[in-house]
N, C-alpha and C positions, 0 to 999 in steps of 0.2 A: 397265638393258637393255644387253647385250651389241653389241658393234660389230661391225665389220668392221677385221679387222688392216691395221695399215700402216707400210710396212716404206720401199718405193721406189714412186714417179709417175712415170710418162713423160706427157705431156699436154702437148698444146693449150691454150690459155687466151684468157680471155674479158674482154678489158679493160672496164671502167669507170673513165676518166682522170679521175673528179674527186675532187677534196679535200672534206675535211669530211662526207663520208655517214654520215648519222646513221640510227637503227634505226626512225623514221618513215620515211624514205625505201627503205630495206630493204623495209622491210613495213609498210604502213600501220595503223595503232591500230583501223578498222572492221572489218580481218581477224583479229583474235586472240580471239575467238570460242570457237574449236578448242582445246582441253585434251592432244589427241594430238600427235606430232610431226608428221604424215603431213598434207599437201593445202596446207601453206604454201608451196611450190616455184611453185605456179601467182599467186602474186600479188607472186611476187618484185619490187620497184621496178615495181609495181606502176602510180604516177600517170608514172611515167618511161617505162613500155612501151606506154602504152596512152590514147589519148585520151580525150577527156569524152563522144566516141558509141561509145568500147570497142572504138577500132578500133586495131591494133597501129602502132605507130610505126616506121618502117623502118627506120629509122639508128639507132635505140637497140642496141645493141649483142646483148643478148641476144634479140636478133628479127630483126638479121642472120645470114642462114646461110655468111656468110665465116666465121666465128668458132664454134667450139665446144670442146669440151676440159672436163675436171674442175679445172680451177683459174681463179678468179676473182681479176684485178688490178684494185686498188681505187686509187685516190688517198690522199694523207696521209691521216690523223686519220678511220679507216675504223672506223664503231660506236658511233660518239658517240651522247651523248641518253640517253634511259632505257636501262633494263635490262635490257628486255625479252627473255627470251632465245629467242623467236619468230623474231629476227631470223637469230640463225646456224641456226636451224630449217631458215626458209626457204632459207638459201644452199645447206643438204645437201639438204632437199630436190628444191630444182632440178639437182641432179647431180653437185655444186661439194663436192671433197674438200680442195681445197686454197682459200685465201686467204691473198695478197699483199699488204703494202703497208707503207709506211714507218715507219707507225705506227697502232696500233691502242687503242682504249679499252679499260682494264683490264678493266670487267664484260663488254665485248665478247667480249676473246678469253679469257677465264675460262667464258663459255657456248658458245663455239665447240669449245672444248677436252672440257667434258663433252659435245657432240651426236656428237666426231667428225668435226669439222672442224678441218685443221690452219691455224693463222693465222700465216705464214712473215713475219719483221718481217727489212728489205731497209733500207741507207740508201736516202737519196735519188737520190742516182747512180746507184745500181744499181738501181732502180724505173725512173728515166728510161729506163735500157738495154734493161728487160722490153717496156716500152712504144712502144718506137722497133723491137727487133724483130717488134712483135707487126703494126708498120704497116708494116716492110716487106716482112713475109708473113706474112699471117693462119694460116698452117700449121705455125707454126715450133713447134717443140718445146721441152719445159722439164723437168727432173728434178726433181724434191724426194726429196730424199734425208732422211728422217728418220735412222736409225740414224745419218751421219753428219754431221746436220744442218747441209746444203747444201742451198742452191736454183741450178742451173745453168742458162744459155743454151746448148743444145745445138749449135746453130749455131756459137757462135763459142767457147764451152769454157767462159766465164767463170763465175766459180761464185763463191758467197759462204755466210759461214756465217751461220746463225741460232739464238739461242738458245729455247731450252725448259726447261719447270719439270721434273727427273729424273724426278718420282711420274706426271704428265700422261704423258711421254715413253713410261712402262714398262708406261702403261695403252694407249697409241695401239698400240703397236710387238702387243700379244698381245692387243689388241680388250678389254679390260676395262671398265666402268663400276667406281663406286666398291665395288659389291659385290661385284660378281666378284673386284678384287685381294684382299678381305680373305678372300674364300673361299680364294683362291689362296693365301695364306700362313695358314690354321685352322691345321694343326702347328706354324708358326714360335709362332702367338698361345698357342695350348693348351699349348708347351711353356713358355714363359715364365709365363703362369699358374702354369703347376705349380711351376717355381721359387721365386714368389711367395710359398706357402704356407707 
């Protein structure tokens, strides 16, 4: 299934300061039901937004209305746990193009990457920085620059780069899924066939 291209982000973003979220906590194992990508955004951290009478939790970050934006800042070690790839499901679904964080678990950002969700890996310093201007105004702005893959503090200039797989990269930058690039290159593939022969 075809994406939506991504090129440059200007965005707001929506902290989540802790370490270790694993993909039960993303999205709990009672909501994966659903076979479509579409209707996991609404149970996003899911036991963290919402108490035991279903009633929204204030201070949980994405049920504060200081805070909105297409990029989600997560704490270290952000994806841990199974595999499930419901989990970067639900972060596109809730609206979240972009994901930050120090570090992320391989099957994490390998499903993040196929839904369409970019997973921007930050040291730790520079996560601290995202996160201290995000407290000292919930408005502040943030670039991700894929083509030259930077993630910036617009505020103060500071910018860092982040790496990306080339093939992931060339499919984000023209919206491709795995099928679509190979359709993209049929001449390249049919002409080499024919050489084959």
């Amino acid at each position: 299934m075809a994406k939506d291209k991504f090129h440059t982000l200007v965005s707001r973003a929506v902290p989540v300061d802790v370490e270790n979220v694993d993909t039960d906590q993303i999205i709990p194992a009672r909501f994966l039901k659903a076979t479509t990508r579409e209707g996991f955004g609404d149970n996003l951290f899911r036991d963290w937004r919402y108490d035991t009478d279903n009633q929204p939790i204030p201070e949980f970050p994405l049920n504060n209305p200081k805070y909105s934006g297409k990029i989600l800042v997560g704490g270290k070690n952000f994806g841990s746990g199974s595999s499930r790839e419901h989990a970067a499901w639900a972060i596109y679904d809730a609206g979240f193009r972009v994901v930050v964080s120090s570090f992320f678990a391989d099957i994490f950002k390998g499903n993040a990457l196929n839904t369409g969700l970019l997973p921007v890996t930050v040291s730790e310093g520079f996560l601290r920085k995202i996160f201290d201007a995000i407290e000292k105004d919930p408005k502040a702005e943030f670039e991700t620059n894929l083509v030259d893959q930077t993630f910036t503090i617009l505020a103060t200039g500071e910018k860092e780069s982040f790496e990306i797989n080339t093939y992931k990269k060339e499919c984000m930058i023209n919206g491709f899924d795995d099928i679509d690039y190979l359709l993209n290159i049929k001449k390249d593939i049919e002409a080499f066939e024919s050489s084959r022969a």
